[in-house]
C-alpha positions as CSV (number, residue, x, y, z in Angstrom):
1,X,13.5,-27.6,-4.4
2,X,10.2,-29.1,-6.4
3,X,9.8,-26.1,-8.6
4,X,13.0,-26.0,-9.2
5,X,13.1,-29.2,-10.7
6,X,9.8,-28.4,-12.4
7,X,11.9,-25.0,-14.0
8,X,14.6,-27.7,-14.6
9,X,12.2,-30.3,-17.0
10,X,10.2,-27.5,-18.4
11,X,13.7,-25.7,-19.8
12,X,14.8,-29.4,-21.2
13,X,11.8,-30.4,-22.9
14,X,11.7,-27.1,-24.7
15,X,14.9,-27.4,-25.7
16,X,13.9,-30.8,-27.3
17,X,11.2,-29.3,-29.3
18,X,11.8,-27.2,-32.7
19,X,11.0,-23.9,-32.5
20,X,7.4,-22.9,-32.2
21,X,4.6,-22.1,-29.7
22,X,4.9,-25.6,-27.5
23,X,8.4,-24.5,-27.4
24,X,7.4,-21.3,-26.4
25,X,4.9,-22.8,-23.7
26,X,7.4,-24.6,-21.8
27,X,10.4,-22.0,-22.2
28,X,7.4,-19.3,-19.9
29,X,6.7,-22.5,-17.8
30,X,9.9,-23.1,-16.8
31,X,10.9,-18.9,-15.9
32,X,7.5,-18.8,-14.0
33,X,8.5,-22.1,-11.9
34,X,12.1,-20.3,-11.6
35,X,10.3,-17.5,-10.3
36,X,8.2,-19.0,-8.1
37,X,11.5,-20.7,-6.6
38,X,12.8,-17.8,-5.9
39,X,10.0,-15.4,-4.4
40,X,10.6,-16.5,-0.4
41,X,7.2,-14.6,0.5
42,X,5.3,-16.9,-2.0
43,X,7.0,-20.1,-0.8
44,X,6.1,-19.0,2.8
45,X,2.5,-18.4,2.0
46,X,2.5,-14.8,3.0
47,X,-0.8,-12.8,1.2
48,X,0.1,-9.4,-0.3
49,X,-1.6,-6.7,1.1
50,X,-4.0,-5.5,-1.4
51,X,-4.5,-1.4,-2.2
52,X,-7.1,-0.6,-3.0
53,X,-7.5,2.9,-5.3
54,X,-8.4,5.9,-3.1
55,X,-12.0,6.7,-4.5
56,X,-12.9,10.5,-5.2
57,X,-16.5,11.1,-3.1
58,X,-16.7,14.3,-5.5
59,X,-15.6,17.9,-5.3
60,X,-14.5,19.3,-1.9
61,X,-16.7,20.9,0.0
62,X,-15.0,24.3,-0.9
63,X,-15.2,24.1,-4.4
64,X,-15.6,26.3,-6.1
65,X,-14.1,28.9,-4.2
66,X,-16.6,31.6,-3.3
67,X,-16.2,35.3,-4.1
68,X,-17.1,36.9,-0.6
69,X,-18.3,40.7,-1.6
């Protein structure tokens, strides 16, 4: 409910500002808050699981393909 409310103040002191980059500041404040509201893993401090990039050790060991006789 915090963030919420923190999504809530950020959106309304945006709107109170002309338009500019603070504006801009506080509207991308207040949709990551929102987000973060809303994203139940986050809120219930589960990690994602990292994956990491399959690394290529080199050629396969059959390459290249050898011309028996």
């Amino acid at each position: 409910m915090a963030l919420r409310l923190k999504a809530v103040d950020a959106a309304r002191r945006a709107r109170a500002l002309p338009v500019g980059p603070e504006r801009n500041e506080y509207r991308q404040l207040a949709l990551a808050y929102k987000a973060l509201s809303e994203n139940e893993a986050w809120l219930a401090g589960a990690r994602a699981v990292i994956r990491r990039p399959q690394v290529a050790s080199g050629p396969p060991r059959d390459w290249p393909p050898r011309r028996d006789s």
